[in-house]
C-alpha positions in Angstrom: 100.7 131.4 194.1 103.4 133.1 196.6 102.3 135.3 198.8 102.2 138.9 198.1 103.8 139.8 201.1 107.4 141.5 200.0 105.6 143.5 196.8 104.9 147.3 197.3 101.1 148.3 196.6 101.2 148.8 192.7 103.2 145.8 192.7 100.4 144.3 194.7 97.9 145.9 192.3 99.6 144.8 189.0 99.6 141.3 190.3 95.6 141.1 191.7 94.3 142.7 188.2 96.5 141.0 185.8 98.2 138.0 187.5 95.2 135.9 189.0 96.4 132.1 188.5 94.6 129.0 190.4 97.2 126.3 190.7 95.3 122.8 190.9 97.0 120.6 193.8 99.5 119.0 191.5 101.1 122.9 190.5 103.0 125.3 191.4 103.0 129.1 190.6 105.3 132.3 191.6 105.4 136.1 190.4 108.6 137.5 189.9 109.1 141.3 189.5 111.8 143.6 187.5 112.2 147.2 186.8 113.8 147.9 183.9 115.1 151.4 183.6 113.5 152.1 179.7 110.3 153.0 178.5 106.8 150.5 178.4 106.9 151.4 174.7 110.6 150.2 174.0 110.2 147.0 176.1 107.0 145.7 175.3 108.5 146.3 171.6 110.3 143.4 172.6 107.6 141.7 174.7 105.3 141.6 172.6 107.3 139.6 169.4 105.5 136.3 170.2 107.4 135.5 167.4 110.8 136.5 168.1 111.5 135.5 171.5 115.1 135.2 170.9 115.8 139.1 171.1 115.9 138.5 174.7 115.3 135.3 175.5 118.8 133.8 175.5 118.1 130.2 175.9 115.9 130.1 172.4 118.1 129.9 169.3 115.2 129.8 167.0 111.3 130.4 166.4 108.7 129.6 163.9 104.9 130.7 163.9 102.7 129.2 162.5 99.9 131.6 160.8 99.2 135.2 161.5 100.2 136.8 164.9 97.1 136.4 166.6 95.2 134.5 169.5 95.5 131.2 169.2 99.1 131.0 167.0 101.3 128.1 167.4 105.1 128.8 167.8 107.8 125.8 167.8 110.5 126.9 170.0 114.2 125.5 169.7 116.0 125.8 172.8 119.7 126.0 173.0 121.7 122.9 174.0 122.7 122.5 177.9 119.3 122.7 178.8 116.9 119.5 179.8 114.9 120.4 176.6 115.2 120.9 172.5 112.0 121.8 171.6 108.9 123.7 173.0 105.4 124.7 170.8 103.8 127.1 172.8 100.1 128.8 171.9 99.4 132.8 172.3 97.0 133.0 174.9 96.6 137.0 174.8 98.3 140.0 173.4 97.3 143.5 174.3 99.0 146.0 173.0 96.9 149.1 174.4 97.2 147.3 178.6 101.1 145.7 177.6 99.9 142.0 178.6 101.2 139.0 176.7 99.8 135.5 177.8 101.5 132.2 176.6 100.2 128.7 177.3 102.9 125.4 176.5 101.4 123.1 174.5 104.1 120.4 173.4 107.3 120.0 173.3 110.7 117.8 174.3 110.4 119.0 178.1 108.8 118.5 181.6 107.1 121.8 181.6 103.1 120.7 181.8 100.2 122.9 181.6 102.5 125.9 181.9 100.9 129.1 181.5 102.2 132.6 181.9 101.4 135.9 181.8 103.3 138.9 181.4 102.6 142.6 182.0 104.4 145.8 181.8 103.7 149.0 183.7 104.8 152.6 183.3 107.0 154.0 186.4 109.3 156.4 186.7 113.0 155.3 187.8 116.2 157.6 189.0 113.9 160.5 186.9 113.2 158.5 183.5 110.6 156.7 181.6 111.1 152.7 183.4 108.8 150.0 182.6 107.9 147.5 186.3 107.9 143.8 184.4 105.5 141.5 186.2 105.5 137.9 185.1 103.9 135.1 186.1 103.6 131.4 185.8 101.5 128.4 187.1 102.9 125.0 186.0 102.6 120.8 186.7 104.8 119.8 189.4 106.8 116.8 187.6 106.7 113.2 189.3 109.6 112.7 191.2 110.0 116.8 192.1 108.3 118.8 194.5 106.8 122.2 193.7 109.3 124.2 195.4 112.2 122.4 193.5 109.9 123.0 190.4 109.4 126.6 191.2 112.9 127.1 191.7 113.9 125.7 188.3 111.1 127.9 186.3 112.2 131.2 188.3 115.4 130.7 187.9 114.9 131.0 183.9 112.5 133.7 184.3 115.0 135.6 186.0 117.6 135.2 183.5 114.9 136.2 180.5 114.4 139.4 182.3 117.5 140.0 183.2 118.4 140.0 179.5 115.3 141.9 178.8 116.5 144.7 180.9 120.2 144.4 179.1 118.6 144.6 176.1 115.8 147.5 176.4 118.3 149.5 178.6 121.2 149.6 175.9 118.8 150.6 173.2 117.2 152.8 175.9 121.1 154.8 176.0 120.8 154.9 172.4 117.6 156.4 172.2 119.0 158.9 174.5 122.0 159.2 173.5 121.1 160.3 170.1 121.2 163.9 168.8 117.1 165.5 168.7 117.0 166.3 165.0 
């Protein structure tokens, strides 16, 4: 895992209580960090639809589950074109809802992401004087032959990034709505 070493202390906590990977030689693993400025309830609304990962995901055009929502469902996962994948099926590890942690493990799929795990948590803080969620995700993953782990960590950040990003976009315009609206 990266070090710890640019993360404030409940960053630092967040990441030592929920976050606790053990790459094997052949992996890789980061934790990447985003406030988002809406509340944990209104983003892990979002989070936590392990079967609708296209409200915010923007490379996923479409998902199927398989079976209830619950530990242990299967989802199939089509991934927009322009990417070095179609398909991904991808098994619920964990879903909290009273801590905010969602866990996803990849099980199949037309890609090079092996043995990829993540986990994702969301934590209440306040941000310019409102209700903000900290986003802390993280991953552990195979390095693929021919790639090293930094390239490979580079490459999984990089759409990490982008998903929260568009989390943020997403939560924080319904976020103005919610305030925005007139208190009945």
């Amino acid at each position: 895992m990266s070090g710890t070493g640019g993360f404030s202390s409940l960053e630092r906590e967040c990441i030592r209580r929920h976050h606790s990977h053990e790459p094997a030689e052949n992996q890789c693993s980061s934790v990447l960090i985003k406030r988002i400025k809406a509340p944990v309830p209104l983003v892990w609304s979002l989070v936590r639809r392990f079967d609708q990962p296209q409200k915010y995901k923007p490379f996923i055009s479409r998902c199927v589950v398989q079976g209830n929502l619950e530990i242990g469902s299967l989802r199939e996962v089509d991934v927009k074109s322009g990417l070095p994948a179609t398909t991904s099926t991808e098994r619920l590890e964990l879903l909290d809802d009273d801590k905010h942690i969602l866990s996803i493990r990849i099980v199949g799929g037309d890609h090079r992401l092996r043995n990829y795990s993540s986990i994702i948590s969301l934590h209440s803080e306040i941000i310019d004087g409102r209700p903000g969620t900290l986003v802390v995700e993280s991953f552990v993953v195979d390095t693929p032959e021919g790639n090293t782990k930094d390239e490979t960590c580079f490459v999984v950040e990089t759409l990490i990034k982008c998903n929260l990003k568009s989390l943020a976009d997403v939560s924080e315009r319904l976020a103005i709505q919610d305030w925005t609206e007139p208190m009945v």
